[in-house]
One Martini backbone bead per residue (centre of mass of N, CA, C, O) as a GRO file, in nm:
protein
   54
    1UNK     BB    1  -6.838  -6.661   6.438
    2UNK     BB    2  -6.736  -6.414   6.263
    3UNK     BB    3  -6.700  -6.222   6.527
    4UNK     BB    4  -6.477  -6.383   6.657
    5UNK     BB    5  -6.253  -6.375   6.447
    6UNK     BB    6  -6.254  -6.055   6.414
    7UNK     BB    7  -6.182  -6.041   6.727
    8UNK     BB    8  -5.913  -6.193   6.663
    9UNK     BB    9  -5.766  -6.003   6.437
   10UNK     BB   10  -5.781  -5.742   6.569
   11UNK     BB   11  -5.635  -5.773   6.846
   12UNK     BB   12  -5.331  -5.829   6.641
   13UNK     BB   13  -5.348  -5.579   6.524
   14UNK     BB   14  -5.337  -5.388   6.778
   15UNK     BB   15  -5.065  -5.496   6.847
   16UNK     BB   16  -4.901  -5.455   6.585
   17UNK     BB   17  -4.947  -5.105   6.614
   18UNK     BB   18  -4.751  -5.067   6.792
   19UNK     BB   19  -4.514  -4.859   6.883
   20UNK     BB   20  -4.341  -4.999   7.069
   21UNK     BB   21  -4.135  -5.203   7.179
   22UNK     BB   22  -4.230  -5.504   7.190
   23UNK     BB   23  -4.539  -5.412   7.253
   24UNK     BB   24  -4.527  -5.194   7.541
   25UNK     BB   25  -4.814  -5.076   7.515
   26UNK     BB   26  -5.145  -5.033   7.535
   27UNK     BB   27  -5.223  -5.218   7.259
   28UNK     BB   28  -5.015  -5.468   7.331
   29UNK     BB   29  -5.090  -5.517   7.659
   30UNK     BB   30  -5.416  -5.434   7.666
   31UNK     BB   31  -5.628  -5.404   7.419
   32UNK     BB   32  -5.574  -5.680   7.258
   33UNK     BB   33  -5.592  -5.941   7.444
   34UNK     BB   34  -5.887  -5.857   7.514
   35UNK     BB   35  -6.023  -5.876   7.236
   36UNK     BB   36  -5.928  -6.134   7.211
   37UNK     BB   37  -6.076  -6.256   7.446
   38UNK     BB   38  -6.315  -6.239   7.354
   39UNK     BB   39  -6.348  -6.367   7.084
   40UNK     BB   40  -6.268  -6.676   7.219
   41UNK     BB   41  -6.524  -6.648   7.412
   42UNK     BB   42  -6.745  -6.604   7.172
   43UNK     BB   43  -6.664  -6.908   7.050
   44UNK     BB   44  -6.724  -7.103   7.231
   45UNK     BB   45  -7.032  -7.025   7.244
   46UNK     BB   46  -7.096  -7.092   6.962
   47UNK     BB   47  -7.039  -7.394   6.988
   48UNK     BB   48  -7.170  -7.451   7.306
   49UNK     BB   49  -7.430  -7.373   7.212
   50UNK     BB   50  -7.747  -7.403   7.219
   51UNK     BB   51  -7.998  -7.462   7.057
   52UNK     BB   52  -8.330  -7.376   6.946
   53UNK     BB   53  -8.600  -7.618   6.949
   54UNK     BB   54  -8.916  -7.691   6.831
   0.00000   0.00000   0.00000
């Protein structure tokens, strides 16, 4: 879970390091996103996915 969290806050952080004005070059408009929504999509799997029980 520390994986998705790192992966949401990189995101965040990639959107904010935009030189464009309000976020609007490739940073903050299309690599920050992805990489967030990649982030949440990480913890979704992480919270729902079944444990292996021996």
């Amino acid at each position: 879970m520390f994986i998705g969290i790192g992966l949401i806050i990189l995101g965040f952080i990639l959107i904010s390091l935009d030189g464009e004005p309000h976020g609007n070059g490739v940073l903050g408009l299309t690599i920050g996103p992805i990489v967030t929504l990649a982030g949440f999509i990480f913890e979704f799997y992480a919270i729902f996915s079944k444990t292996e029980s021996n």
